[in-house]
C-alpha positions, 0 to 999 in steps of 0.5 A: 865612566861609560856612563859619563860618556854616554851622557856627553854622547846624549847631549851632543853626538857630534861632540862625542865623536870629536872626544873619541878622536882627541882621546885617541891623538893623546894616547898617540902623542901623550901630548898634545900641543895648541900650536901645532898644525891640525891640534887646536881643535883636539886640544879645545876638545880636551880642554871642554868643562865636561870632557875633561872630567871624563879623560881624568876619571878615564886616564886615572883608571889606567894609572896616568893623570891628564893634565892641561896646561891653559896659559901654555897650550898644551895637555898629557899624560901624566903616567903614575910611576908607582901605580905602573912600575916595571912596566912603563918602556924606556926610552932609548939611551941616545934619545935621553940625551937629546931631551936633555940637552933640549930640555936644558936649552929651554931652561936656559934661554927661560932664565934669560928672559928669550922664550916668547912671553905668552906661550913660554916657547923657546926659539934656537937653532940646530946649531946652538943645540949640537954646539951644547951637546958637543960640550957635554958628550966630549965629557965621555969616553966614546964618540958622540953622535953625528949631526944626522943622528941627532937630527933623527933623534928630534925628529923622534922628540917632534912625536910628542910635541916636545920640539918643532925642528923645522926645514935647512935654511940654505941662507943661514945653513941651518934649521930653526929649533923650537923647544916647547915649555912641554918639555919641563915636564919631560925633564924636570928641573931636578935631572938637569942638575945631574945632566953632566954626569948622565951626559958623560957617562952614556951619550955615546952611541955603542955598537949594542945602541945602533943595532937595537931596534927602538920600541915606537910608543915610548913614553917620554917622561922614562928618561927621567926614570932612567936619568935618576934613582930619585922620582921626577917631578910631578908638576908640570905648571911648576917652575 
């Protein structure tokens, strides 16, 4: 790998150099999307013939795999459940069933024909979105989440380019809420199925919850891990 960085370093430096920032945005977010502000030029780096057999080999030896999705603008890291079992992080509890009920928005609206055509991007509001978590955490046995909470928890999922919870519209009291096609492949299609029981049985936010400290770097895709004994789909363009 060292050499086949070397050589897109022979041919073009500056190139290079671009490579090694965009690799390090990846790690960072673990996905990269076209559309957000300041990374369609870390995505376009990514996406170049050459540097793209270099992230693959490069994240195949640690055990992840770099995928690009073209027609919907977005690229990650894929962790290879087997190869790193017992050492991935978890997600936090609360932070899973906001991706959920994110996740299940997007289906949603996918299945009734209300995402844009060509990005696959689902447009709704913050309101819309606790509407739906409220029907499902009334299912438990504690109290849900408040609408600060789960604006935080969002705010957490906009880190790796899942969501885009944009500023309070005075007008309309409320906030625009969009839910990218990344988000498929944080959740995939088979724990939806079983978002209702997850839901109910751990949406609460217990005292043991609020006082725990959460880990920065978390990789998304573990709630899928934790949402099911089974293993999450490994096809992101799927569906």
């Amino acid at each position: 790998m060292l050499v086949e960085f070397l050589e897109i370093d022979d041919k073009n430096t500056q190139d290079a150099g671009a490579l090694q920032k965009a690799i390090t945005l990846l790690l960072r977010h673990q996905f990269i999307y076209a559309g957000e502000r300041g990374f369609a030029h870390p995505y376009e780096v990514l996406n170049r013939p050459i540097n793209r057999r270099f992230v693959q080999n490069l994240c195949s030896s640690l055990g992840y795999r770099f995928e690009i999705a073209e027609t919907e603008g977005w690229c990650g890291l894929m962790p290879d459940f087997e190869a790193l079992e017992g050492v991935l992080p978890k997600m936090p509890i609360r932070r899973s069933v906001v991706l959920l009920v994110c996740a299940h928005l997007w289906y949603e609206m996918f299945g009734d024909g209300n995402i844009d055509f060509d990005t696959h991007v689902a447009v709704t509001t913050f309101n819309e979105f606790e509407a739906l978590y409220q029907e499902i955490a009334a299912k438990g046995r504690a109290a849900a989440m408040t609408s600060s909470a789960l604006e935080n928890e969002l705010l957490a999922l906009e880190k790796y380019h899942l969501i885009k919870l944009y500023e309070f519209n005075e007008d309309e009291q409320d906030r625009e809420l969009e839910i990218r096609p990344i988000i498929k492949v944080a959740a995939g299609e088979a724990y939806l199925k079983k978002l209702e029981k997850f839901s109910a049985s751990c949406a609460a936010v217990t005292a043991s919850d609020q006082g725990q400290e959460e880990v920065a770097d978390q990789h998304i895709r573990n709630v899928a891990v934790e949402a099911s004994d089974s293993k999450p789909s490994q096809t992101p363009e799927g569906n």
